[in-house]
C-alpha positions in Angstrom: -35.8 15.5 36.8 -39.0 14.0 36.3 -39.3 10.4 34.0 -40.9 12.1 30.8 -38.0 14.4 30.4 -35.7 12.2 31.1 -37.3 9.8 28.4 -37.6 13.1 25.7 -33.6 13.6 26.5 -32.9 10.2 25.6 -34.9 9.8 22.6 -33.2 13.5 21.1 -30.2 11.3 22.2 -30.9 8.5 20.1 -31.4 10.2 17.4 -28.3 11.9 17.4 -26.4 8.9 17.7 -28.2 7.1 14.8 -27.3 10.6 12.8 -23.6 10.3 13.9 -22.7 6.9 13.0 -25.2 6.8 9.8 -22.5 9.1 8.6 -19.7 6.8 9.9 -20.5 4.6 6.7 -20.4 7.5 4.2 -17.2 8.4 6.3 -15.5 5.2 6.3 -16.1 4.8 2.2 -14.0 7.8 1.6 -11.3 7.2 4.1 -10.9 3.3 3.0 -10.3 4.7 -0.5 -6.7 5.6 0.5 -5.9 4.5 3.9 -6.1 0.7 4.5 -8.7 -0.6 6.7 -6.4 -1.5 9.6 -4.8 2.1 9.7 -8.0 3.8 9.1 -9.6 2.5 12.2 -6.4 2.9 14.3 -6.1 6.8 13.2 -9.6 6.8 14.2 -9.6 5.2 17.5 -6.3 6.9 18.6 -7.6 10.3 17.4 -11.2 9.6 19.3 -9.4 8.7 22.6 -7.1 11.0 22.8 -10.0 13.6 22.1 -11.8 12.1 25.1 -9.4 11.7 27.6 -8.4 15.8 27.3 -11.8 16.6 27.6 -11.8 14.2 30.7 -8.8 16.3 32.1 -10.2 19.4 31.2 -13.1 18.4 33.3 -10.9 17.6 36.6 -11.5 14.1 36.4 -9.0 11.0 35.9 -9.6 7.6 34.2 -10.2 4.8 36.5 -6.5 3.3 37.5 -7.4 0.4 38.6 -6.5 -2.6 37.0 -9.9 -4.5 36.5 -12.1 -1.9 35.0 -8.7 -1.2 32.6 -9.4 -5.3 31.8 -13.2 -4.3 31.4 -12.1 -1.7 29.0 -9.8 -3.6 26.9 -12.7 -6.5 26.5 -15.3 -3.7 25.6 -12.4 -2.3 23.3 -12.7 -5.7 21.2 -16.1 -5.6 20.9 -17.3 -2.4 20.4 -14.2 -1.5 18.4 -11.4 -3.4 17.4 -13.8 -6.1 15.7 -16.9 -4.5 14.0 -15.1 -0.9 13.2 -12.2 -3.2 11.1 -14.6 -5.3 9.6 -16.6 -2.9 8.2 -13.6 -1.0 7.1 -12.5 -3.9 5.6 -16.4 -4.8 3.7 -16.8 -0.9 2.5 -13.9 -1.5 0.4 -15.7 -3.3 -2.3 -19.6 -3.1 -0.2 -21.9 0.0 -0.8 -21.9 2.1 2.4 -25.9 1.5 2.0 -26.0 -1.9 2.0 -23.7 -1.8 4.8 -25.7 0.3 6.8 -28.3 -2.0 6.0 -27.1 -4.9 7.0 -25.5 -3.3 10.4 -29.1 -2.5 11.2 -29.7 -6.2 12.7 -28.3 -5.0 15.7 -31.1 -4.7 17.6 -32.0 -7.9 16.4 -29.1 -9.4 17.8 -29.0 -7.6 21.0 -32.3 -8.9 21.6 -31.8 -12.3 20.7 -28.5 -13.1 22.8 -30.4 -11.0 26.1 -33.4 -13.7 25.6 -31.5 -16.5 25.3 -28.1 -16.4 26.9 -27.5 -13.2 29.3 -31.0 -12.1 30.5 -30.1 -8.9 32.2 -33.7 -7.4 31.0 -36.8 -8.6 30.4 -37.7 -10.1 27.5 -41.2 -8.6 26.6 -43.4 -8.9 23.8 -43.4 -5.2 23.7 -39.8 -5.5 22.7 -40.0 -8.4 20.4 -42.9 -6.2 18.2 -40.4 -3.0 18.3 -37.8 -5.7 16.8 -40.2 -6.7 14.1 -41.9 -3.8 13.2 -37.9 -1.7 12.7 -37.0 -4.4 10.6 -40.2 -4.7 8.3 -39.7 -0.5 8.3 -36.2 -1.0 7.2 -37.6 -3.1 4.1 -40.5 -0.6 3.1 -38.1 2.1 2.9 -35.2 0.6 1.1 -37.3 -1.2 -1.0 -36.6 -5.1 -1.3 -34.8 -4.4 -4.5 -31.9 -3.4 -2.5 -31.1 -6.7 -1.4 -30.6 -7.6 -4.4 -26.5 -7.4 -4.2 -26.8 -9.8 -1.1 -24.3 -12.7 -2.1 -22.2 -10.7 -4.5 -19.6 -10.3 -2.6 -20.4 -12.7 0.1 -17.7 -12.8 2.5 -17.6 -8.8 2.8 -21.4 -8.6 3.6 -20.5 -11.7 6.2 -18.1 -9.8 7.6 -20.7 -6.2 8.6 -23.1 -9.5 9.9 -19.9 -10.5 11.9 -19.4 -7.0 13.2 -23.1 -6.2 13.9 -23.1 -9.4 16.1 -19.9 -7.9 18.1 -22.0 -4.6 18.3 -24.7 -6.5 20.1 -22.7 -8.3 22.5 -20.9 -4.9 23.4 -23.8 -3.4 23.8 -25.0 -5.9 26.5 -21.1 -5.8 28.1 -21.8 -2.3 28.5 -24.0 -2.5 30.9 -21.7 -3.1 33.5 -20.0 0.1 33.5 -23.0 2.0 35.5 -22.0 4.2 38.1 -19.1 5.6 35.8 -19.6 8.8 33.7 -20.0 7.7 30.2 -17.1 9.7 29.2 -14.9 6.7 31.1 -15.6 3.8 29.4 -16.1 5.4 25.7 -12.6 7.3 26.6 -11.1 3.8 28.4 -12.4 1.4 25.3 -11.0 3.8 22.7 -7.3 3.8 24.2 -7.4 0.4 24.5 -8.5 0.0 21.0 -6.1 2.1 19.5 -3.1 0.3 21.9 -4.5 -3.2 20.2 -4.6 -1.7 16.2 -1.7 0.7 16.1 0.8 -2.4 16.0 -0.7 -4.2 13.5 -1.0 -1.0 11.8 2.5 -0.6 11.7 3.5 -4.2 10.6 0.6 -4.5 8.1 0.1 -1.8 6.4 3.7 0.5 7.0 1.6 3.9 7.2 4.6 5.9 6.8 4.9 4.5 3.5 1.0 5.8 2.2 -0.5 8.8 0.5 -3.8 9.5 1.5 -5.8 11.8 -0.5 -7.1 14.8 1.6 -11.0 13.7 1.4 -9.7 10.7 3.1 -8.1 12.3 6.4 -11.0 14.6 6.2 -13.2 11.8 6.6 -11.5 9.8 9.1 -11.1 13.1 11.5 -14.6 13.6 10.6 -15.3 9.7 11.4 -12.9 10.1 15.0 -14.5 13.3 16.1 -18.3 13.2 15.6 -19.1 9.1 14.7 -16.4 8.2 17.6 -15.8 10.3 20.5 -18.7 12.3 20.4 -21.1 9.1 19.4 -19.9 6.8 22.1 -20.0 9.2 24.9 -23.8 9.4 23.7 -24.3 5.3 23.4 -23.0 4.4 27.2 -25.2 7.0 28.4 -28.0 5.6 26.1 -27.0 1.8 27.3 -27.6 3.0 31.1 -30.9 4.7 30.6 -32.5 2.6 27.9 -31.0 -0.5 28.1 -28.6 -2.2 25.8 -31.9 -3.4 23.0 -33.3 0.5 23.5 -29.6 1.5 22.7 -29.5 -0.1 20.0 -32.6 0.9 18.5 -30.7 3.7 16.9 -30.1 1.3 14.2 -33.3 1.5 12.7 -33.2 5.3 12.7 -30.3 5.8 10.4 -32.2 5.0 7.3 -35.0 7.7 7.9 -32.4 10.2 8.6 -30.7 9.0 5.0 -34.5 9.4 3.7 -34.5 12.9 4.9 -31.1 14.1 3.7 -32.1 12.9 0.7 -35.4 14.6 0.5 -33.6 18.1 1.6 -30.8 18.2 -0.1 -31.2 16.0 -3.4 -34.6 16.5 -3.9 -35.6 12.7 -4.0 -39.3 11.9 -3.1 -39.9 8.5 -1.0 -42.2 6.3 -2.5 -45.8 5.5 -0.6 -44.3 2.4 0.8 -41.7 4.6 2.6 -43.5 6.5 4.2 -45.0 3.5 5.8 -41.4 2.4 6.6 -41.1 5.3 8.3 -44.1 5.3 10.7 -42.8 1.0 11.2 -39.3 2.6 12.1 -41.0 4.6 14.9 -43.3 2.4 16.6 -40.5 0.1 16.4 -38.3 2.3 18.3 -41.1 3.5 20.7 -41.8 -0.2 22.1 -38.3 -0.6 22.5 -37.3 2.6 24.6 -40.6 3.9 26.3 -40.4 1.8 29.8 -43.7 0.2 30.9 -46.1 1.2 33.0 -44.6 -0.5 36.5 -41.1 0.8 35.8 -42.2 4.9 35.2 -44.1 4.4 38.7 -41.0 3.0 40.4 -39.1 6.2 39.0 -41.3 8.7 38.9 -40.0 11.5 41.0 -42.3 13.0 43.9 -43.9 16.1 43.0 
């Protein structure tokens, strides 16, 4: 497989991901309406796991057994799962899944900032720093500034998406370190572990057998375990092994044009001029931060 359809794979990739767990916010608004945070995310990542690891048997292969990469998992688990998806659970209670989404668009931001100045696994490029920039500045053109108007109203909810967004960048640079396993292991591994973690405190804090969730909510959070979990993360380790955990994480930025979209198809909303210009920021943004440079697609390129 030749470099430039590896790269068109990817970026089709990418863009399903940022599709998948845009809707995870919309998801998680309707599913915190009846189930408690806590429960919520442990239905979600016991349901997602589970869902993984029989498509891993049905595929003849076995989770590692060993007891380090288990370790690896449960650490990954924390930060990828346990952490952010309770957080924002616990924010979209009284938060707007927009401005959530918003807020959890940093990512990349993050990711970038804690590979230049702590872990330095990639290089830091000016390339990347633009893509960084120009995603962000996109983000603002399309919202519109007005939206961040609400920042401070409930403070401590819209500190805690910042909180998880930050956890999202450091998994996404953890991550890394599970090349060479099919990215069905570690999204399958981190899930159990993550549902092994919340199910306890499930049980203490929120007695599930004592709830009554509506049946929008368990739609949602099947909806949320199935396509914005097991489906999403098998996606993202793949993505953080081809692209990189910034390029990864450029997905991001592409949840709001998709929002813009869905809007303009099925609600018949028109984006303002402004917009539009977000949207071609969103995209170079994205391109400097996935498309490799020139010396690494002639280290890869496959003969012909």
């Amino acid at each position: 497989m030749t470099q430039p359809t590896t790269l068109k794979t990817d970026l089709v990739l990418l863009i399903a991901l940022a599709t998948l767990w845009g809707a995870s916010y919309t998801f998680i608004k309707i599913g915190v309406e009846t189930i408690p945070p806590v429960t919520l995310i442990a239905g979600r990542t016991l349901i997602a796991g589970g869902l993984l690891y029989a498509v891993i048997r049905w595929r003849g292969l076995k989770l590692p057994g060993d007891r380090e990469t288990w370790m690896r998992f449960l650490f990954q688990a924390v930060l990828n799962s346990v952490i952010p998806f309770t957080l924002i659970a616990w924010a979209e209670q009284t938060v707007d899944a927009g401005l959530a989404a918003i807020l959890n668009s940093s990512t990349p931001i993050f990711t970038f900032l804690l590979t230049a100045l702590i872990v330095r696994h990639e290089p830091v490029t000016s390339r990347k720093l633009f893509g960084v920039v120009a995603g962000m500045v996109g983000i603002c053109l399309i919202i519109g500034f007005e939206a961040f108007e609400g920042i401070g109203d409930e403070l401590l909810a819209q500190l805690a998406v910042v909180v998880a967004t930050i956890s999202y960048a450091g998994a996404a640079i953890f991550g890394k370190g599970f090349k060479g396993l099919d990215p069905m292991m570690p999204a399958a591994g981190s899930l159990i572990c993550g549902a092994v973690l919340l199910i306890p405190a499930s049980l203490i804090v929120d007695r599930p057998w004592t709830l009554s969730p509506s049946m929008d909510s368990l739609m949602a959070l099947v909806a949320l375990a199935v396509f914005s979990t097991a489906i999403a993360f098998t996606i993202y380790f793949r993505l953080v092994h081809t692209l990189g955990s910034v390029g990864a994480t450029a997905q991001a930025y592409i949840r709001v044009p998709i929002g813009v979209a869905i809007g303009v198809v099925f609600l018949g909303e028109v984006p303002t001029s402004t917009a539009w210009i977000g949207l071609v920021c969103v995209v170079a943004g994205v391109i400097a931060m996935t498309v490799p440079g020139r010396k690494r697609v002639a280290t890869v390129q496959a003969p012909s």
